[in-house]
N, C-alpha and C positions, 0 to 999 in steps of 0.2 A: 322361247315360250310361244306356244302357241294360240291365236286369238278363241276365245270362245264368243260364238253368237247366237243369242236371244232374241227370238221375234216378238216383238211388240205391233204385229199386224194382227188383226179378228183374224185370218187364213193359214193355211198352212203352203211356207214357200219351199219349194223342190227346185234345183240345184240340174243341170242337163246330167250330171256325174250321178247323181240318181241321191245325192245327200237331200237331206228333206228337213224344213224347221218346222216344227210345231208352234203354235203361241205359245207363250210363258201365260202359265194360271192368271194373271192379272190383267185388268184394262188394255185397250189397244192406247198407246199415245197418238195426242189428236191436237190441233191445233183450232181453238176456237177461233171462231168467226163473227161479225156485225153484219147485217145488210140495213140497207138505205131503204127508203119506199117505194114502192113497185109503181112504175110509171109504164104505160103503154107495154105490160109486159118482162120490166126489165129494170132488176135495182142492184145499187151497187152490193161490191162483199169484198170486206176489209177483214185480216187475217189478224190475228194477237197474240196471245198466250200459248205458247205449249202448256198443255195439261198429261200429267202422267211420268213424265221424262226422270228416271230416275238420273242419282249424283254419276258421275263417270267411277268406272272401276278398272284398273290397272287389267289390261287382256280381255277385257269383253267388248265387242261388238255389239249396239243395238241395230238392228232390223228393222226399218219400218219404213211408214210411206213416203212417196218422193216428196211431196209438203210437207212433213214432218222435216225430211233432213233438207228440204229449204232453211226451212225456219231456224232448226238447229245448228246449222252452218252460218247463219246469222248474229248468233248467240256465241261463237265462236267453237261450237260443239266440234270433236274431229273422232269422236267413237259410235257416231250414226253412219248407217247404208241402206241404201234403197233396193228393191228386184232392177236388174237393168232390164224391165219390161219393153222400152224402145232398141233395143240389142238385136240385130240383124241377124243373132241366131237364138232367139226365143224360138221354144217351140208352141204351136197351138194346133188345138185339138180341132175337128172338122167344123165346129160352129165359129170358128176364130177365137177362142177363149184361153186364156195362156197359161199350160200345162207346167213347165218350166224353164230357167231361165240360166242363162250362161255363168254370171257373174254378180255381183252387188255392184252399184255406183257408189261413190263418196263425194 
């Protein structure tokens, strides 16, 4: 069987293969945040909750961001993947902005 995957990113991610994911119609999953008070410029940020993360489903893949499958790899998640945006062969477009991308991480 083969996996299906669902982007749970705001973006649409392309694939160097030329496959390309759309968002799925709903929310991006996002991992809420706390910060501290701003002192000299500069306050802490403490990470919590995923918000949005549907239940796991037998062959799908979710998409999303690398904090996202921090988090979710935390939680013991193993049907999250990130763009492998640090992948030595991303490609990016002349302003450095990155077109597409070789592979997902887990």
């Amino acid at each position: 069987m083969k996996n299906v995957f669902l982007n749970f990113t705001p973006h649409k991610i392309a694939l160097n293969d030329g496959r390309s994911f759309e968002p799925v119609g709903s929310a991006p999953i996002r991992v809420s945040a706390e910060f501290g008070e701003i002192i000299n410029d500069i306050c802490s940020q403490n990470f919590g909750e995923i918000t949005g993360l549907p239940e796991p489903k037998l062959g799908v893949i979710l998409i999303v961001s690398g904090l996202v499958l921090t988090a979710a790899k935390k939680m013991g998640r193993t049907d999250c993947v990130a763009p492998a945006t640090g992948h030595p062969e991303t490609i990016r477009n002349e302003k450095g902005h990155i077109v597409s991308v070789p592979c997902f991480v887990d």
